[in-house]
KOLPA-528702 format. One record per atom (N, C-alpha, C): residue in one letter; x, y, z. Coordinates in steps of 0.02 Angstrom, whole numbers, padded with zeros to 5 digits, always signed. Layout:
# KOLPA-528702
AXYZ;...
# end
This chain:
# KOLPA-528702
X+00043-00060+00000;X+00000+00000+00000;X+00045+00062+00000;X+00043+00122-00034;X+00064+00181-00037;X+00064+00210+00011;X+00115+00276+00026;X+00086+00301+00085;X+00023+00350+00089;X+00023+00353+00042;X-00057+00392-00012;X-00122+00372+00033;X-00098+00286+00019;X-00179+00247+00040;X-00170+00262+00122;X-00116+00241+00151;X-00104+00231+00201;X-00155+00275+00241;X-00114+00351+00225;X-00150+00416+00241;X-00228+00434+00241;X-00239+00400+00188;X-00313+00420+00164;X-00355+00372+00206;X-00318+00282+00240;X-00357+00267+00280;X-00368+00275+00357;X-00311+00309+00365;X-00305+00341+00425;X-00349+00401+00444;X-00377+00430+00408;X-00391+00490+00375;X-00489+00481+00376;X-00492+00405+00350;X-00576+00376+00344;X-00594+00358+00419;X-00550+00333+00456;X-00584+00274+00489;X-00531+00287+00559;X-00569+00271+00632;X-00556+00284+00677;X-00523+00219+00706;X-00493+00227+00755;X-00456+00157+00783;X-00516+00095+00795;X-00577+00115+00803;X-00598+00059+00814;X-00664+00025+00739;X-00623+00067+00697;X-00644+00017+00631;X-00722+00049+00608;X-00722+00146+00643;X-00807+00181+00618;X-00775+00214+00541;X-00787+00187+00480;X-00753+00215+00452;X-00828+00258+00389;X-00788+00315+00365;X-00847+00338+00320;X-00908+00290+00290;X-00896+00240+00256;X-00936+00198+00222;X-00984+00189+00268;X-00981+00173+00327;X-01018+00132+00369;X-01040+00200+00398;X-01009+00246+00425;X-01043+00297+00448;X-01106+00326+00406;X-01091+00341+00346;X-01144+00354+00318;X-01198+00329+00290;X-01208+00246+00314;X-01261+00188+00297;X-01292+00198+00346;X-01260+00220+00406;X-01275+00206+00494;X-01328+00293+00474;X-01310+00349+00439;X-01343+00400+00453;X-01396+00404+00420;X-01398+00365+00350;X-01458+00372+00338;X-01527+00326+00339;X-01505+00276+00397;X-01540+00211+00414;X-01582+00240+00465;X-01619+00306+00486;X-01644+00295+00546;X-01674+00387+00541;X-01724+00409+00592;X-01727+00462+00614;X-01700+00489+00674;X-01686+00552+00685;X-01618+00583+00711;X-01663+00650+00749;X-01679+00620+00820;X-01718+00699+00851;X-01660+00733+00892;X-01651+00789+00887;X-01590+00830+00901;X-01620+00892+00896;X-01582+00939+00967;X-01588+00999+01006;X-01560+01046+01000;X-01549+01073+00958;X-01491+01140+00945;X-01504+01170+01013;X-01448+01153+01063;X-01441+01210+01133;X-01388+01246+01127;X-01350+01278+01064;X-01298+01323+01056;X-01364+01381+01044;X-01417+01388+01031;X-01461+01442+01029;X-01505+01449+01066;X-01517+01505+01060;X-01572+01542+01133;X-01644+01510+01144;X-01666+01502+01073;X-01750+01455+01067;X-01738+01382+01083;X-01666+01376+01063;X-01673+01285+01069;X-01716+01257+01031;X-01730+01264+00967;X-01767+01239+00925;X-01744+01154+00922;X-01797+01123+00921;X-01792+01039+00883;X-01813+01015+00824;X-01796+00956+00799;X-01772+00933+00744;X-01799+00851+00745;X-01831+00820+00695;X-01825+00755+00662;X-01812+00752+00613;X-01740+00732+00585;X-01708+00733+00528;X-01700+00671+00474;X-01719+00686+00438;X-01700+00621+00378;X-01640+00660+00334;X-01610+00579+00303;X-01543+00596+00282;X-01549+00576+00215;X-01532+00588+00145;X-01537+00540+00089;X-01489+00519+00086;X-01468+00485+00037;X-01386+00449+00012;X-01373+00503-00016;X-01391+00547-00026;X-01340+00593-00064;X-01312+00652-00014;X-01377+00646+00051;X-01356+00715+00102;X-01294+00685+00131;X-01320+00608+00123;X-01252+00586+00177;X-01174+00609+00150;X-01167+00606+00083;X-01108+00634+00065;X-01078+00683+00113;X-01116+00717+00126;X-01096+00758+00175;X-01042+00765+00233;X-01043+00713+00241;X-01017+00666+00300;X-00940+00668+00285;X-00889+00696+00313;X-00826+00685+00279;X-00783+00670+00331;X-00711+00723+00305;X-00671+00700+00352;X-00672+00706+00411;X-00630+00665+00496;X-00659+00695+00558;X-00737+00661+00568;X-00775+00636+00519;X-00850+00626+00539;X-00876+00681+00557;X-00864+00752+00530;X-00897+00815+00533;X-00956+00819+00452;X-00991+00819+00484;X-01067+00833+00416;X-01099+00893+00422;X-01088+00942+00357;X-01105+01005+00356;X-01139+01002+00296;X-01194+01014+00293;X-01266+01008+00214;X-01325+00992+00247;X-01362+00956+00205;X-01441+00960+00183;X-01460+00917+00233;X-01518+00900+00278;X-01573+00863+00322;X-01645+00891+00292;X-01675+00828+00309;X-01762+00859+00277;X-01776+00860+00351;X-01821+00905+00389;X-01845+00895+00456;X-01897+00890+00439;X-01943+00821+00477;X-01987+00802+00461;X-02038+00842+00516;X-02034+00903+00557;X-02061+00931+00618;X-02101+00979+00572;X-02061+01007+00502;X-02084+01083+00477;X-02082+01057+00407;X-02076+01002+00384;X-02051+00977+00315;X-02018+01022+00277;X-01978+01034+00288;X-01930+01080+00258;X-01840+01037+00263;X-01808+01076+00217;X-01721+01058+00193;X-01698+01114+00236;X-01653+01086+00274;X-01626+01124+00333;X-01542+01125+00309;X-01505+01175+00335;X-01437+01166+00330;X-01399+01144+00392;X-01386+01089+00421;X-01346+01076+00484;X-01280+01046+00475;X-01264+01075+00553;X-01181+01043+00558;X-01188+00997+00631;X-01147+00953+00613;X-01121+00916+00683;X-01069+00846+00666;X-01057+00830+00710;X-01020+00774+00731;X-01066+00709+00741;X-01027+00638+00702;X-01054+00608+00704;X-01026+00539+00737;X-01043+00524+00805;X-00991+00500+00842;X-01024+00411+00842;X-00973+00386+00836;X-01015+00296+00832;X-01040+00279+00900;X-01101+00239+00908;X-01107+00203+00833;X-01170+00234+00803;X-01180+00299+00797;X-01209+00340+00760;X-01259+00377+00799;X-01201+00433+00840;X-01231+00481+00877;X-01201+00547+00864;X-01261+00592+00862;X-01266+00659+00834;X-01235+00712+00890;X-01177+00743+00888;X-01151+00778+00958;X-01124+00839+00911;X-01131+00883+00971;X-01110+00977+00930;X-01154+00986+00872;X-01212+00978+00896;X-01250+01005+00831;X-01298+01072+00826;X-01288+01086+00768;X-01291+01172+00755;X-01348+01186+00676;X-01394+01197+00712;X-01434+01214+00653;X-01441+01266+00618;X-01477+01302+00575;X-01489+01355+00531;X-01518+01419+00609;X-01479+01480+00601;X-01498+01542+00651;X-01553+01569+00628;X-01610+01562+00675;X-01665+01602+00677;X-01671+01678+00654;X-01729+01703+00607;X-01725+01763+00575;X-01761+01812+00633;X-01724+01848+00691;X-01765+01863+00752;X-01797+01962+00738;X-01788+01955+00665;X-01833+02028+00647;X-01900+02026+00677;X-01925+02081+00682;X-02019+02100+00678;X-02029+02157+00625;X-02096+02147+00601;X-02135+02213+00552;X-02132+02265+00577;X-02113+02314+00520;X-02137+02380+00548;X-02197+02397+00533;X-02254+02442+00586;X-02301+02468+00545;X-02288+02492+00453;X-02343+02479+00427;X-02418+02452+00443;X-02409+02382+00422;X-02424+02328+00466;X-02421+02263+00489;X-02486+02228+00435;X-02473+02204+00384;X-02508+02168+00381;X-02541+02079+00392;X-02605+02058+00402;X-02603+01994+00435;X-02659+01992+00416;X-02668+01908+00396;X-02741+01877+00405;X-02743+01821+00457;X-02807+01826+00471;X-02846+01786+00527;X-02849+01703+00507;X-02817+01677+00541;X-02790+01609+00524;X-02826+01548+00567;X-02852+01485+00531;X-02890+01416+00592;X-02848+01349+00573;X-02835+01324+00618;X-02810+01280+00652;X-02857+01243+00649;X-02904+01232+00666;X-02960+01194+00696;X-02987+01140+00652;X-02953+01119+00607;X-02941+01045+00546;X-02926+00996+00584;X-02935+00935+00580;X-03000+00930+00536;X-03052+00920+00567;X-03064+00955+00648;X-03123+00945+00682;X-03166+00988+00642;X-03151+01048+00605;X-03212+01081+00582;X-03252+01087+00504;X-03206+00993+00491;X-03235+00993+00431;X-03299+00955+00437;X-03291+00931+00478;X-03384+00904+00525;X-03425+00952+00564;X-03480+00962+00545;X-03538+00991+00595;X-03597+00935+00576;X-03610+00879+00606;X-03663+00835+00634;X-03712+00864+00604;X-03751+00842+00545;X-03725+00774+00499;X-03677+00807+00459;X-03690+00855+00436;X-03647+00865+00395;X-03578+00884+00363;X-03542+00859+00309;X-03466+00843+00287;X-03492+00857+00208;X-03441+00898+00186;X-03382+00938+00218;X-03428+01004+00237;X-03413+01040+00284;X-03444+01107+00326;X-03420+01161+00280;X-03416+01147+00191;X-03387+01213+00164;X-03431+01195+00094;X-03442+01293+00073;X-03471+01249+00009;X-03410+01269-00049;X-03351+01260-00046;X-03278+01284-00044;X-03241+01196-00053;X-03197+01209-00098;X-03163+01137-00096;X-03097+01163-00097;X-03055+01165-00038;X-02972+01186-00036;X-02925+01126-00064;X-02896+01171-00122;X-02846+01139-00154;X-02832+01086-00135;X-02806+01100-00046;X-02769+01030+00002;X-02788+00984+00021;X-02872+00994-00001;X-02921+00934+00020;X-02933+00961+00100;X-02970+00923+00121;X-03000+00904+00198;X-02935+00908+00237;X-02895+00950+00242;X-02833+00951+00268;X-02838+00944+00340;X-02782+00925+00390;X-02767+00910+00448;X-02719+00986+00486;X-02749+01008+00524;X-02690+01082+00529;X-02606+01043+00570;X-02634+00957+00620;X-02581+00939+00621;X-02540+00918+00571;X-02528+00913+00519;X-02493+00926+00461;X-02445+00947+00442;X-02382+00919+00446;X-02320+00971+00455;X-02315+00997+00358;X-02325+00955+00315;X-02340+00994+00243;X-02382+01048+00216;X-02430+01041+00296;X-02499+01081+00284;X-02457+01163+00318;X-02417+01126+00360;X-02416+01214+00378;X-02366+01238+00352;X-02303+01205+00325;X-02266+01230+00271;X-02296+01248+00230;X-02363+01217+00163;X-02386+01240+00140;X-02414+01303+00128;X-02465+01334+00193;X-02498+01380+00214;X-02432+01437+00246;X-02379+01413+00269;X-02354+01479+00289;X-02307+01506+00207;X-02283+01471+00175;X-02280+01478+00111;X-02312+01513+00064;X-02378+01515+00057;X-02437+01558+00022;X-02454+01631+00061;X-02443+01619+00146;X-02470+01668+00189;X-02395+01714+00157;X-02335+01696+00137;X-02282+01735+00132;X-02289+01767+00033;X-02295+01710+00016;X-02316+01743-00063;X-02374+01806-00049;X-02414+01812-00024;X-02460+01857-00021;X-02418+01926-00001;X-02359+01925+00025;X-02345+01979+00066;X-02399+02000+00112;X-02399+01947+00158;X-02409+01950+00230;X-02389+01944+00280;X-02363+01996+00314;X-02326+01996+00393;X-02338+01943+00451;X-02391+01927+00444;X-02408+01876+00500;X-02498+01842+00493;X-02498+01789+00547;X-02544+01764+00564;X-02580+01787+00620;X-02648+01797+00608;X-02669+01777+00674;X-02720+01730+00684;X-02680+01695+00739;X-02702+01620+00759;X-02757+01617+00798;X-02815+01566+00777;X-02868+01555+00821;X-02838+01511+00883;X-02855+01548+00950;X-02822+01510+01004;X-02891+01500+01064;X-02883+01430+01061;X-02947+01398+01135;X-02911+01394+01185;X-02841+01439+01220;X-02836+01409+01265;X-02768+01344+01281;X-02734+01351+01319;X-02684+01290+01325;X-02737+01222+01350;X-02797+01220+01368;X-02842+01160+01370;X-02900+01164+01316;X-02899+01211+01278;X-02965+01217+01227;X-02960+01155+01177;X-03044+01173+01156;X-03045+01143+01084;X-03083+01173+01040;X-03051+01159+00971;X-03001+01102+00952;X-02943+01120+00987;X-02887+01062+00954;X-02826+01084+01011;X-02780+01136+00979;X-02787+01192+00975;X-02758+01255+00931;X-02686+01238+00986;X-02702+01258+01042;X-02640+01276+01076;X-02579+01204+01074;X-02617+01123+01064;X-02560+01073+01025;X-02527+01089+00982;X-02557+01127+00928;X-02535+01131+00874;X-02484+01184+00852;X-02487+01241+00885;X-02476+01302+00871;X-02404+01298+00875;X-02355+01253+00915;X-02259+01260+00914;X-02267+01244+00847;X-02283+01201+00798;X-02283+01185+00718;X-02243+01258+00674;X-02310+01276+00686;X-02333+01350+00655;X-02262+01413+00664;X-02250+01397+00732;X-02206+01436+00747;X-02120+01399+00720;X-02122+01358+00728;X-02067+01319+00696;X-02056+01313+00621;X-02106+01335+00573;X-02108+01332+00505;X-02084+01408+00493;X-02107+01443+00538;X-02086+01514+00512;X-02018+01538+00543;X-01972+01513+00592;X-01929+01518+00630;X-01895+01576+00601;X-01862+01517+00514;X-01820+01558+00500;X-01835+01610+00432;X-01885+01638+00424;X-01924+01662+00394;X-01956+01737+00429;X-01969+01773+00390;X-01996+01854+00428;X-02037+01831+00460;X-02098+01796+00432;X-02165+01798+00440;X-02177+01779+00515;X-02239+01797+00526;X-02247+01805+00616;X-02288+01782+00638;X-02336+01753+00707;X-02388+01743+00728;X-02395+01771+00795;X-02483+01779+00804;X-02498+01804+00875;X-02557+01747+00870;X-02581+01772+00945;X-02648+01724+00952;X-02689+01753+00954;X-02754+01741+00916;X-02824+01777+00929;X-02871+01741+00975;X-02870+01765+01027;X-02910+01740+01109;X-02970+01748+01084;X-03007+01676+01085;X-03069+01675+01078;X-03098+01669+01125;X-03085+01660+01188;X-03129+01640+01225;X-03175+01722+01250;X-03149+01760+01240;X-03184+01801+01271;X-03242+01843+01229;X-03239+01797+01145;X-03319+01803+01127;X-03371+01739+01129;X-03362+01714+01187;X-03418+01662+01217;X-03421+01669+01270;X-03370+01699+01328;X-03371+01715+01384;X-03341+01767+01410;X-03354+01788+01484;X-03320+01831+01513;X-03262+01823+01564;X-03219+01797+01534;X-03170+01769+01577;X-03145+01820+01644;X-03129+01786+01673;X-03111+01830+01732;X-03043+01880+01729;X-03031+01906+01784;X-02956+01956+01763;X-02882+01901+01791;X-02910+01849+01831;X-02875+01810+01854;X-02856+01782+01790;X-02887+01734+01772;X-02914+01692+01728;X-02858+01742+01667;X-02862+01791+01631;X-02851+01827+01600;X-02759+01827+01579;X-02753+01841+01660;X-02690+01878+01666;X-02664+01798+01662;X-02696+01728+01698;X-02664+01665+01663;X-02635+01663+01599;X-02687+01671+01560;X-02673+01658+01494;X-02623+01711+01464;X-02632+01750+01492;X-02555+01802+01474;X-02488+01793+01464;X-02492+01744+01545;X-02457+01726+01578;X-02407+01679+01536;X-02461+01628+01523;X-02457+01563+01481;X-02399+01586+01401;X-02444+01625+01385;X-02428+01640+01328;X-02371+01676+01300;X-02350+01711+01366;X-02293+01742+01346;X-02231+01698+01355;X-02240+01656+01408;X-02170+01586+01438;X-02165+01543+01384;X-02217+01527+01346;X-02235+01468+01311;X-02219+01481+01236;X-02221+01566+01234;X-02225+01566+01173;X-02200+01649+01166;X-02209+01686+01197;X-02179+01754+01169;X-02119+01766+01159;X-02070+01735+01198;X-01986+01746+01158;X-01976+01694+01106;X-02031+01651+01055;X-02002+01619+00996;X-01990+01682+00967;X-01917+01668+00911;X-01915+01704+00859;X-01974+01721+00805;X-02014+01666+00794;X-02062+01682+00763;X-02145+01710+00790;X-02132+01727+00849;X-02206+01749+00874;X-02198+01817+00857;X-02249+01861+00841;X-02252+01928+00839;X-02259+01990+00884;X-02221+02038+00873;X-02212+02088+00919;X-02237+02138+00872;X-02235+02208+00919;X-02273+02261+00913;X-02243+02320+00962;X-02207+02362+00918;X-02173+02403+00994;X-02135+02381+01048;X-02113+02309+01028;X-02063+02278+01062;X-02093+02237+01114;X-02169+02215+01122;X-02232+02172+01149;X-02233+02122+01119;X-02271+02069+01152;X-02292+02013+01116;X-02372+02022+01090;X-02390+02017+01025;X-02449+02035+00998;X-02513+01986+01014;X-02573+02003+01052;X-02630+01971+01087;X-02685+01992+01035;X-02725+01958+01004;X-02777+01998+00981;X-02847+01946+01011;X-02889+02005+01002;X-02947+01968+01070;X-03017+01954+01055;X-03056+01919+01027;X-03110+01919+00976;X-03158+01951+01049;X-03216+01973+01017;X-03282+01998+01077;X-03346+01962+01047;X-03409+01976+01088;X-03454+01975+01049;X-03522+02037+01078;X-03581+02014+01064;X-03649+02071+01055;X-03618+02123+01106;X-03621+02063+01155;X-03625+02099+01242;X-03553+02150+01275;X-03500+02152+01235;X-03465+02189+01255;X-03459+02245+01265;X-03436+02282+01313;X-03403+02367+01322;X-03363+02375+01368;X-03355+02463+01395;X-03300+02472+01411;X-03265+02448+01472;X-03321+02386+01504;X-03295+02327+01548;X-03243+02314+01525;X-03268+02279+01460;X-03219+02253+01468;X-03174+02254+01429;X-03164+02313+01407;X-03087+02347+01401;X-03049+02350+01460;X-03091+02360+01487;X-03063+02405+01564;X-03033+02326+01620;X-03048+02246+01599;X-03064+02220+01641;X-02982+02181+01600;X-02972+02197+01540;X-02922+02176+01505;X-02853+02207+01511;X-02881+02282+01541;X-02830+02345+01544;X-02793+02314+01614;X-02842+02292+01661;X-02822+02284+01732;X-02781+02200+01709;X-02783+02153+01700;X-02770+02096+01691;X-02705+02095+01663;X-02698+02150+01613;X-02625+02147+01561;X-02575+02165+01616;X-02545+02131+01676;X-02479+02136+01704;X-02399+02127+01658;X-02420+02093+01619;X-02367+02051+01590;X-02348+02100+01519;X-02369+02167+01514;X-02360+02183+01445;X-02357+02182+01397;X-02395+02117+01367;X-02432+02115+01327;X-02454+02168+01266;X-02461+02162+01204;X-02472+02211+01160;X-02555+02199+01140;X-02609+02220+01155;X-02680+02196+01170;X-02714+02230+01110;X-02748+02203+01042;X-02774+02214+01016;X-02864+02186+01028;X-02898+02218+01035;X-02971+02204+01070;X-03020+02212+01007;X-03071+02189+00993;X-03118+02184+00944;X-03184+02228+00983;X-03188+02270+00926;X-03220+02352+00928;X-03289+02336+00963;X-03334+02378+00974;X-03397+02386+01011;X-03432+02461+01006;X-03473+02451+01021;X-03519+02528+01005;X-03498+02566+01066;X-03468+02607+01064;X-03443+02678+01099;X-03362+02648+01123;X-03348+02632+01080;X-03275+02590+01117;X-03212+02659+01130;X-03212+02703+01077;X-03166+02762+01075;X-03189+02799+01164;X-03247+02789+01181;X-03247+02837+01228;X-03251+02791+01314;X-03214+02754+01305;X-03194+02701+01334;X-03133+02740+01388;X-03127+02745+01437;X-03091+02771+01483;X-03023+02719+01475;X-03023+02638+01494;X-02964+02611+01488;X-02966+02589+01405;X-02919+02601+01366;X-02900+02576+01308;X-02838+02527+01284;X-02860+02483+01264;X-02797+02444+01232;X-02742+02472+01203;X-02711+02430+01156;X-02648+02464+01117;X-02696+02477+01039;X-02732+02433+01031;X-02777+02435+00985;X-02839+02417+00965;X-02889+02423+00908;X-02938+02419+00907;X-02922+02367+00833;X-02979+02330+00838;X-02986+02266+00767;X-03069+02268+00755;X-03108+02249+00685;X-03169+02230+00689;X-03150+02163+00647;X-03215+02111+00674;X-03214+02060+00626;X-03268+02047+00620;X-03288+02070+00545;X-03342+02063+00528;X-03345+02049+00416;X-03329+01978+00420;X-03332+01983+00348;X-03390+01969+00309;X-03442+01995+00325;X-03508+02004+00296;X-03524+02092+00268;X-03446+02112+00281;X-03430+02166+00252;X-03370+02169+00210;X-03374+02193+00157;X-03302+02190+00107;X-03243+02215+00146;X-03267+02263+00166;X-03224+02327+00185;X-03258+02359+00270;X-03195+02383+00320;X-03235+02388+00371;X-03161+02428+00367;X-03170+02487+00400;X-03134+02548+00418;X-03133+02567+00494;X-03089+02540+00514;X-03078+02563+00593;X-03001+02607+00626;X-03013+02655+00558;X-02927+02702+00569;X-02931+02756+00623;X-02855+02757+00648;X-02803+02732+00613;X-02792+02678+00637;X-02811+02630+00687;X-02799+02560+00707;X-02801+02517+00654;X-02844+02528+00622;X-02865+02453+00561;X-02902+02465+00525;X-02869+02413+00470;X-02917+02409+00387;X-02944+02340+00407;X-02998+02320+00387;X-03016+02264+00345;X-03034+02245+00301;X-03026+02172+00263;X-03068+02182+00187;X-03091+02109+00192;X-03123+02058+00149;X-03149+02009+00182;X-03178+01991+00081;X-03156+01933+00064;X-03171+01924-00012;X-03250+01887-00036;X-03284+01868+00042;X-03342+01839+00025;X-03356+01836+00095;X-03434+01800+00110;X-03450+01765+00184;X-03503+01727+00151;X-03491+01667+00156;X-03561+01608+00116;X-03542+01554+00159;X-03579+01556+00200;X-03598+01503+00266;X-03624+01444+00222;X-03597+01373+00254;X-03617+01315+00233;X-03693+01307+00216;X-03716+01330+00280;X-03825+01304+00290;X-03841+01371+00272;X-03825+01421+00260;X-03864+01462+00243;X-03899+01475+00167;X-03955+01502+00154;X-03992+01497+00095;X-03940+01543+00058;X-03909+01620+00069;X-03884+01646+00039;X-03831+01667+00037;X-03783+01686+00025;X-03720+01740+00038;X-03721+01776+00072;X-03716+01836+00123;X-03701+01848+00172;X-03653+01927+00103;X-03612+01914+00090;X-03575+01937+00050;X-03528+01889-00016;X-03568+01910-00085;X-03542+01863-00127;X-03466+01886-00162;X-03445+01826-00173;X-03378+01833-00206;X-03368+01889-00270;X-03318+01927-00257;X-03331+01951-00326;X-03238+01978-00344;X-03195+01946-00382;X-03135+01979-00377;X-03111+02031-00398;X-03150+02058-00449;X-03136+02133-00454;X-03138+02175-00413;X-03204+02170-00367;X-03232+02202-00307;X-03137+02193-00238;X-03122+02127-00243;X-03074+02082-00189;X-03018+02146-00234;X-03008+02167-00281;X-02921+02179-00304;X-02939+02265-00288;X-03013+02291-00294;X-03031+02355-00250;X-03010+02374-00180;X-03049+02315-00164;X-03039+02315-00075;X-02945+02319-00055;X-02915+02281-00100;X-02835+02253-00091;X-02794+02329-00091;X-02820+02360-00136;X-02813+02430-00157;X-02830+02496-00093;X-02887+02476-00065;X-02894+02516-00028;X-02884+02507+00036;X-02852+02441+00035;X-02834+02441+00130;X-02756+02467+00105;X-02731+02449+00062;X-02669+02480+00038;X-02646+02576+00069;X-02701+02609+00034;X-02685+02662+00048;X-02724+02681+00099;X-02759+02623+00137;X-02791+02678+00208;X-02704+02685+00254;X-02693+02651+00262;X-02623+02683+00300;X-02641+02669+00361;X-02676+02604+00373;X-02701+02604+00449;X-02620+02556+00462;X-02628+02563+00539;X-02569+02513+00564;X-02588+02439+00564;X-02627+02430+00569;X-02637+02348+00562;X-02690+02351+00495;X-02676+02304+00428;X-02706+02292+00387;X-02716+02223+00362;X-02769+02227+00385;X-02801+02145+00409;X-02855+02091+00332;X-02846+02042+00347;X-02878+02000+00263;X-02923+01960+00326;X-02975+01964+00320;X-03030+01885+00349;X-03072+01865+00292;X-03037+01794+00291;X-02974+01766+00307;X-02946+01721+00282;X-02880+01694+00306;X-02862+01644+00252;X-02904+01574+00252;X-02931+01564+00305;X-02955+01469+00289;X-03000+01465+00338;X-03042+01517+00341;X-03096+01499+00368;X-03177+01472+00329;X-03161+01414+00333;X-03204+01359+00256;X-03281+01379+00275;X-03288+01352+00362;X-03359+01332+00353;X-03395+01410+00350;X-03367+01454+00361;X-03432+01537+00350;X-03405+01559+00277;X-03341+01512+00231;X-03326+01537+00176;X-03285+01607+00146;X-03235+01623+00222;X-03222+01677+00203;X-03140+01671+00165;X-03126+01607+00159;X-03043+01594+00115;X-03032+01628+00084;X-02953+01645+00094;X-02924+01661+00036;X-02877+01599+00009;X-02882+01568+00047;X-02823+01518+00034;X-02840+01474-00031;X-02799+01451-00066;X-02828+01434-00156;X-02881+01364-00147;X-02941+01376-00177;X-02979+01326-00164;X-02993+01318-00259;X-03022+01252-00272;X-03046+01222-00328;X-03067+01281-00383;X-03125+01297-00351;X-03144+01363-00358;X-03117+01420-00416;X-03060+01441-00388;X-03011+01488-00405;X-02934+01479-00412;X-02925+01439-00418;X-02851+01399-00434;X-02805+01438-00499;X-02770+01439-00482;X-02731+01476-00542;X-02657+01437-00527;X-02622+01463-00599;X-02569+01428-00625;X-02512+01447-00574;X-02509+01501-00532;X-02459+01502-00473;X-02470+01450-00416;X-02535+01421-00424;X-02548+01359-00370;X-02566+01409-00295;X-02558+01472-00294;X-02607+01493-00243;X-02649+01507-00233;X-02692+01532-00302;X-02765+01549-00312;X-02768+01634-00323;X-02834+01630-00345;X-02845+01710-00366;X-02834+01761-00312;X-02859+01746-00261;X-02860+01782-00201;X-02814+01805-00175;X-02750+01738-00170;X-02667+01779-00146;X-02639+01793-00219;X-02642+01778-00258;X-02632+01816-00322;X-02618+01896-00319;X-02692+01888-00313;X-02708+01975-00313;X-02658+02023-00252;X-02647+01974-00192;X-02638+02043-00142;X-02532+02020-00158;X-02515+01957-00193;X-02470+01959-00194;X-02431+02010-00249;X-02486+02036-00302;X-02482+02073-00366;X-02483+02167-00316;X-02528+02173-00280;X-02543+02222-00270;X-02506+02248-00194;X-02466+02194-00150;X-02440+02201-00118;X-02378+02228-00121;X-02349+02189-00178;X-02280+02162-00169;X-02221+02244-00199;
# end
């Protein structure tokens, strides 16, 4: 043997016979859950390897390239050490993109709540809407790559997430690290939209919990959304609200919180006020609540109902796109992307499908956004 070979096998293979060949049969035989703790989020990982990522794998048993993580379905770039008989040590993933939006923020109103809400007893499917993705699952790690993918073609700043609660249902709050893990390394952002407090009147205790919750659990991800350097809350209401309970939300926010509250009749003259005001109401195209907020809304056609509510019309949708554009409000809001059963999607359904594969709807605000 040369001293060529000699070198080069000295070079493969460790004293006790772990040599490349086998290392890299050993890496791509298996799934690989691993903790990046060289970073502040500590993000995790289930990694698949191909025969070709394994190339990767060189001298030293140091592997720097491609993993598919099967958590966010996405091609990741990682480094680490690969120590026999095929353990993953010093490992270092792709650095989180830890920007936020500047005003004016735009976001649509986002559900989770797949596939419990493609049933309402008897009836399936609860839409008269057929989404591209089919009867989708929001646990879905393709589904939310998918969706945060289109939510970003649109030029949209963020989500806001329907949230029941760390015990609600459906289970929004299971689901929701996904969401936040697909967008990590990406601008795009999420907050939660607190529903509970348009079915009930939760308490200030009760309140300042979920604050609580929300900020440990979830306000220092890189990908949750801020606002003035806050973590962004937005708060659905309903008939019965006023300046209670502004005032009952004002007292509860210990935790600083950035509190966007859903409007009410005399809400401006409301003694305690939030950081902001929202309406949600897409049985209106267009709803003007400046300078806090635009809304625009491309239809509302409820499953059981005899009529439309507000019918589709996209000329009318690339108007509306236009004029939340130049209201110049700080939050400029779309309801919404995938809300099937009242029909207010934007997200590409059968329907409206076009050759970009996102549909007419993000078409338009990606044309008129961008």
């Amino acid at each position: 043997m040369t001293a060529a070979a000699v070198l080069g096998a000295l070079l493969v293979a460790s004293p006790h016979g772990w040599t490349l060949t086998h290392a890299r049969q050993v890496l791509v035989s298996k799934t690989y859950a691993v903790t990046d703790t060289t970073q502040a989020d500590q993000p995790r990982y289930e990694l698949r390897f191909s025969n070709r990522a394994a190339r990767s794998l060189r001298r030293g048993f140091v592997f720097d390239g491609p993993a598919h993580d099967l958590l966010t379905d996405t091609e990741v770039r990682v480094r680490f050490t690969f120590n026999r008989p095929g353990r993953i040590v010093a490992f270092r993933g792709p650095p989180a993109d830890t920007s936020q939006p500047a005003f004016p923020i735009r976001a649509a109103f986002y559900y989770a709540w797949y596939p419990e809400a493609w049933w309402r007893d008897p009836v399936f499917p609860y839409s008269r809407f057929h989404p591209s993705l089919d009867y989708y699952s929001a646990a879905d790690a393709r589904v939310v790559r998918d969706h945060t993918d289109a939510l970003q073609y649109a030029h949209l700043n963020a989500g806001i997430y329907s949230w029941w609660g760390a015990d609600g249902y459906p289970p929004t709050d299971l689901r929701f690290w996904r969401y936040l893990a697909a967008a990590r390394t990406t601008p795009f952002r999420w907050a939660v939209y607190y529903e509970r407090e348009g079915y009930a009147d939760p308490s200030g205790e009760k309140i300042r919990s979920d604050l609580q919750y929300i900020r440990d659990t979830y306000g220092a991800k890189p990908a949750y959304l801020k606002a003035d350097g806050r973590f962004v809350v937005y708060v659905y209401g309903d008939a019965g609200d006023g300046c209670e309970t502004s005032a009952r939300w004002r007292a509860a926010n210990t935790v600083g919180a950035y509190i966007v509250l859903k409007a009410f009749a005399g809400f401006r003259d409301c003694a305690a006020q939030p950081d902001a005001w929202h309406q949600y109401s897409a049985a209106l195209a267009e709803y003007d609540l400046l300078p806090d907020a635009f809304m625009i809304a491309p239809g509302f056609e409820e499953r059981t109902e005899a009529a439309p509510r507000l019918t589709r019309d996209l000329a009318r949708w690339r108007a509306n796109v236009e004029d939340m554009l130049a209201s110049n409000a700080r939050w400029q809001l779309v309801l919404s992307f995938n809300e099937w059963p009242e029909g207010t999607s934007v997200e590409s359904a059968r329907e409206w499908e076009t050759p970009s594969g996102y549909g007419a709807y993000l078409d338009a605000l990606h044309e008129l956004l961008g």
